[in-house]
C-alpha positions, -999 to +999 in steps of 0.1 A: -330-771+426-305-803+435-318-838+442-319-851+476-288-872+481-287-908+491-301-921+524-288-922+552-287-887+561-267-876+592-295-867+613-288-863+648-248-865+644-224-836+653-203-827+623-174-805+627-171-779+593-143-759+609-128-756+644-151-732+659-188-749+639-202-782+643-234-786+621-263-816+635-295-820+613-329-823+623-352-850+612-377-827+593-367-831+555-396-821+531-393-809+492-388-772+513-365-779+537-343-807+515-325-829+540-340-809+573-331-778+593-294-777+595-285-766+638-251-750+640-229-752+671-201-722+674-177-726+699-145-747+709-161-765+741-155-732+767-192-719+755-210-721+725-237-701+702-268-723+691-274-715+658-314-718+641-325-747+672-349-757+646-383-775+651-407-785+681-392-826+680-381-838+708-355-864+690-338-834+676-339-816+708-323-846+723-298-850+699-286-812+705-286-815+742-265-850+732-239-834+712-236-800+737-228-820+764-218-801+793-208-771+774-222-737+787-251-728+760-244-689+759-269-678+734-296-697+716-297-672+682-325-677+653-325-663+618-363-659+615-390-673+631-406-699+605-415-734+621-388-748+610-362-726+625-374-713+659-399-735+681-370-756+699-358-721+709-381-725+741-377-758+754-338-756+745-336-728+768-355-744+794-332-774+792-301-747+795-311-721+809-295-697+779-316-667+764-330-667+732-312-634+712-317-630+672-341-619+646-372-600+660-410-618+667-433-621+641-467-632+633-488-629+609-518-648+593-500-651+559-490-690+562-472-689+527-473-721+504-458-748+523-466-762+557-437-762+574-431-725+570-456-710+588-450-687+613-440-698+644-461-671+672-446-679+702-411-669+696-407-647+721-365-636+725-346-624+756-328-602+733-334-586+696-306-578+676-299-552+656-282-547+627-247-546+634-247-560+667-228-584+677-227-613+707-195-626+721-185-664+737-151-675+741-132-672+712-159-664+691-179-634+681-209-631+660-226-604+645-258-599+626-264-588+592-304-577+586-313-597+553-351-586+551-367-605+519-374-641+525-395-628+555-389-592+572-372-606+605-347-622+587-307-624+601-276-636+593-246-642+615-215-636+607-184-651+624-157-627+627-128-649+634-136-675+605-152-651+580-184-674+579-220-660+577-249-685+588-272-676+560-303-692+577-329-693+546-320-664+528-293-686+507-295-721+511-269-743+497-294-763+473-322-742+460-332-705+458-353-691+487-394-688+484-404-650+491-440-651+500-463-621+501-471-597+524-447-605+544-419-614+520-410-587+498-391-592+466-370-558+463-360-562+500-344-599+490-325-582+459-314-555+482-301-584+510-288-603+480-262-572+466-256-565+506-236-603+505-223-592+472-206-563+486-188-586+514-163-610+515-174-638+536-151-669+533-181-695+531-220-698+536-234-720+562-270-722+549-299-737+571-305-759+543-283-778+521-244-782+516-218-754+530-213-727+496-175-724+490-179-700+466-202-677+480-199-644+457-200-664+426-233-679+441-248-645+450-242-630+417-256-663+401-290-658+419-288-620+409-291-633+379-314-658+379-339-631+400-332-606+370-342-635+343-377-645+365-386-610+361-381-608+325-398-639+316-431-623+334-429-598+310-421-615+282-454-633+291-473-606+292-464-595+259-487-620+251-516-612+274-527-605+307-524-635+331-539-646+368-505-656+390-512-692+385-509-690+349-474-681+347-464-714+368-462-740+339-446-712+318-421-708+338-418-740+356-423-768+328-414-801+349-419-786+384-426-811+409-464-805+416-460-797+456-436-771+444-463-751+425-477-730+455-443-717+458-433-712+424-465-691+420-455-671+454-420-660+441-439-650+405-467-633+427-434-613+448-420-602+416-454-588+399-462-568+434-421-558+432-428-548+394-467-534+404-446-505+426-424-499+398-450-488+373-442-519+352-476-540+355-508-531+369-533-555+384-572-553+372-588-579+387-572-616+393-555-607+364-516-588+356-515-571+327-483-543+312-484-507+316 
């Protein structure tokens, strides 16, 4: 996990990253969301693609209807529907009159470990897209990749003519993404994870965090790193059964205490991913090996 980089952050300010994407940061950072939500802007002035519109604050809403100008809004598109992400979907629409066309609705009463994450319940889209489909502006197109893991509903975009995929949360440029249970399911995010290591996407514009210019090597990295959290739980368990919370300073000596609930949500997503795999069982609170 990186450190937060000096003050002051660009919040508010319309940063071009390529011809056709302009990036503007909300004002929401927290030790989940680093710096803040990351908006993205696709389009060359003629009509543009509103990327993630991010949370219910009405200084970041302002800023994007600042740095959109008079530009037609063609479609407001979200990744997934955590707080973070999705609430200025409504009144960003209202303001422009565009539909709101991305990742599915949902809503559950799982809130997850961190309080910006929960779900938000009144998404409510024009348009859901599938995967493989695609929406066109001028001079852009963008098509949707299903990445289930981080939550089920969760998208990518990619942007044909640059070879760029908006990762939303399911890789962020600074830290690995929390899967939280039920909703969140650990084999689904492998499964998304070797889907991006089949393609090959040109750069990752993550909704948290710097751009990844090196976006295979970072896939196969977290691979990795998923691979070794799983065989440190059961190296643990080779020395006795353990409640979820147990494995936490284990695993995670140092960890920043508001990082614990979702350090022990990501272990508790690997032991129900290793539970359907005949590899642990669970009696009680407690995990034990098969």
């Amino acid at each position: 996990m990186a450190s937060l980089p000096e003050q002051p952050w660009p919040t508010g300010e319309a940063m071009r990253l390529e011809p056709l994407v302009r990036r503007v940061l909300a004002p929401n950072p927290s030790p989940y969301t680093y710096t803040g939500t990351q908006t993205y802007l696709v389009g060359d002035g003629n009509g543009c693609a509103v990327i993630d519109p991010g949370p219910d604050d009405p200084l970041h809403l302002s800023a994007l209807l600042s740095c959109i100008g008079d530009e037609p809004v063609v479609a407001i598109m979200c990744t997934h529907t955590h707080r973070d992400h999705s609430p200025a979907s409504r009144a960003l629409a209202e303001a422009t009159g565009a539909p709101i066309i991305g990742c599915a609705p949902l809503a559950l009463d799982d809130s997850g470990p961190r309080a910006d994450a929960s779900f938000d319940r009144a998404y409510a889209p024009d348009r859901v897209l599938g995967d493989g489909e695609a929406i066109e502006g001028p001079g852009w197109t963008l098509r949707a990749l299903a990445t289930p893991g981080h939550v089920s509903n969760h998208l990518c975009f990619a942007l044909e003519e640059s070879s760029a995929l908006f990762t939303g949360d399911h890789i962020m440029g600074w830290s690995t993404s929390v899967v939280v249970p039920p909703d969140g399911d650990m084999a689904h995010y492998m499964a998304s994870l070797e889907l991006l290591a089949t393609r090959d996407d040109r750069v990752y514009y993550p909704a948290h965090g710097e751009a990844v210019e090196k976006p295979q090597q970072l896939v196969r990295g977290m691979l990795g790193h998923r691979r070794q959290r799983e065989r440190q739980i059961l190296r643990h368990l080779d020395d006795g059964a353990l409640e979820d919370a147990g494995f936490v300073p284990l695993m995670y000596p140092g960890l920043d205490e508001r990082l614990h609930g979702a350090a022990r949500m990501s272990v508790l997503a690997h032991l129900i991913d290793l539970e359907r795999r005949g590899v642990v069982v669970r009696k009680g609170e407690a995990w034990h090996k098969t």
